[in-house]
C-alpha positions in Angstrom: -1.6 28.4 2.4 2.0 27.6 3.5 2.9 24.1 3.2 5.4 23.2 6.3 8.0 20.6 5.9 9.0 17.8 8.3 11.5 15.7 8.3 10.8 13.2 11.0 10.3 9.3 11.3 7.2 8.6 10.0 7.2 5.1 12.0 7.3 7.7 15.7 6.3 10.6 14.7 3.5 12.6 16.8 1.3 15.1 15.3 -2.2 15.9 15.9 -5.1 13.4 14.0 -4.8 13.9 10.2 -8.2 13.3 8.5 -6.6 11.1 5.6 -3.4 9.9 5.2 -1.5 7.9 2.4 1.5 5.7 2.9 3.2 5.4 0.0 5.2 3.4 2.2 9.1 1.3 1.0 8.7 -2.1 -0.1 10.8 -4.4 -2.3 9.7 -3.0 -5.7 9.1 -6.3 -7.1 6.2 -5.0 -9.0 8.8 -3.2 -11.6 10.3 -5.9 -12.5 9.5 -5.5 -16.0 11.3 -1.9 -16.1 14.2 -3.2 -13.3 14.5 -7.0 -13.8 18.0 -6.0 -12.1 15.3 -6.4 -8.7 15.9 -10.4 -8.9 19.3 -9.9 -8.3 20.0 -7.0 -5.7 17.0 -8.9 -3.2 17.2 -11.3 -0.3 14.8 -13.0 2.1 16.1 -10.6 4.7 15.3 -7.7 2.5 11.9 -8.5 2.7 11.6 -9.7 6.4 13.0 -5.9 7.3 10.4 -4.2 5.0 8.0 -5.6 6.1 8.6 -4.8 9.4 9.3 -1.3 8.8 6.1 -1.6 6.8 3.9 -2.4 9.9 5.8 0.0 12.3 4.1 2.8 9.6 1.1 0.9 9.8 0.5 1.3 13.1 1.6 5.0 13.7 -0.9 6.0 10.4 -3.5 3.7 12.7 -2.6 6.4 15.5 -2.3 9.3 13.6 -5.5 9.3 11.5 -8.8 10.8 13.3 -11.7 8.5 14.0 -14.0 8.3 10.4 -10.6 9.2 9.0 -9.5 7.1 6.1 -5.9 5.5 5.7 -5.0 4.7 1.7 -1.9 2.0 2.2 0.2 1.3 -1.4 3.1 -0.5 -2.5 4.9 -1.1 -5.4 5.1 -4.9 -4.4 4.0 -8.5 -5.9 4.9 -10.3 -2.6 1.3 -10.8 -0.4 3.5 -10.6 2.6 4.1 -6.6 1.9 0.4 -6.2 0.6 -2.6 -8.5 1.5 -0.7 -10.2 4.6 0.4 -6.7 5.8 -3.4 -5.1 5.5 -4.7 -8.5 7.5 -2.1 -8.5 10.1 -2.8 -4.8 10.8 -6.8 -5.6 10.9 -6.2 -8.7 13.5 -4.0 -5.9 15.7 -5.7 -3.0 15.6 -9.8 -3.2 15.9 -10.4 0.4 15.6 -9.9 0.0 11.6 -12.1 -1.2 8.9 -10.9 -1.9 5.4 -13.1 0.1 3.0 -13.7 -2.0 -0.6 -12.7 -0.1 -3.6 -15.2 -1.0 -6.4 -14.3 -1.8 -9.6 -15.8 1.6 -11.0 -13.3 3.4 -8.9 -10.2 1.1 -10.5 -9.9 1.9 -13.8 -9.4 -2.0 -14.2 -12.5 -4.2 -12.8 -10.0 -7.1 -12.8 -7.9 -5.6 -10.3 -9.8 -5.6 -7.4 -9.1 -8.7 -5.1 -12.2 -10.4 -3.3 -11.6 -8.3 -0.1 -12.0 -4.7 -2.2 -7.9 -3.9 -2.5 -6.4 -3.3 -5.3 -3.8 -5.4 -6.8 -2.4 -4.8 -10.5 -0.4 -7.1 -12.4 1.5 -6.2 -15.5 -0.9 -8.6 -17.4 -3.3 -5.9 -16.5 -4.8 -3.2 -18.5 -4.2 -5.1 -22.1 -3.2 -2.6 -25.1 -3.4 -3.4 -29.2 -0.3 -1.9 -29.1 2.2 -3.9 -27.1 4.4 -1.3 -26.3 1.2 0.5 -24.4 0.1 -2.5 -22.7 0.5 -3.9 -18.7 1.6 -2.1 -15.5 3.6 -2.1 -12.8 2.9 -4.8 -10.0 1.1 -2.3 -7.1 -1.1 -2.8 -4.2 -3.3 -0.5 -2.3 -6.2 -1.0 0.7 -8.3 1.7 1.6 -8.5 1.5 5.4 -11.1 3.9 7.9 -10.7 4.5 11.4 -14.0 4.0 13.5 -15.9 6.2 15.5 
């Protein structure tokens, strides 16, 4: 098979209905701020008020672009709930053709991870190691979203 390559908006781009899409999508990268504590310095307020508005312009064209009983996995590198657990909620009150799908905590790797709606949300206090050096994580979130019908 012959993969194609596109290089398009992803925020207006028209296709036909994928079965399952990820958005990997930008965010503030807070959540490496153990590897880049640089991140404190280089971002603003407005930083985040244009991600996340970026963030829900993807949002909604994944909403449009994913088939009905198609599933939508949405991920960020971010601590701030206003690029994770505000963005999924927002996108839920909008668009009533999606359902958010629980992940359990057998599917996680890290029971502790899992938020009370079913997202996943890592902290670098998770996944504890002896060994210091091999312990924590990056800061991430994820929902798993599925289109009805």
């Amino acid at each position: 098979m012959k993969a194609e390559v596109v290089t398009a908006d992803a925020a207006t781009w028209e296709a036909e209905p994928f079965d399952a899409i990820l958005l990997d999508a930008p965010c503030s990268a807070t959540g490496t701020i153990r590897r880049h504590p640089d991140i404190l310095w280089q971002k603003t307020p407005e930083d985040l008020e244009q991600v996340t508005k970026l963030q829900a312009r993807l949002l909604d064209n994944a909403a449009r672009l994913v088939k009905p009983g198609g599933m939508i996995v949405y991920s960020t590198c971010s601590l701030e709930p206003e690029e994770g657990e505000q963005q999924i909620e927002a996108l839920l009150a909008r668009n009533h053709e999606l359902e958010r799908i629980p992940v359990h905590a057998a599917e996680s790797g890290e029971p502790n991870a899992i938020t009370e709606n079913g997202d996943v949300r890592t902290m670098p206090f998770h996944f504890p190691h002896p060994d210091p050096k091999l312990a924590g994580c990056d800061g991430f979130f994820a929902s798993r979203l599925r289109r009805k019908g």
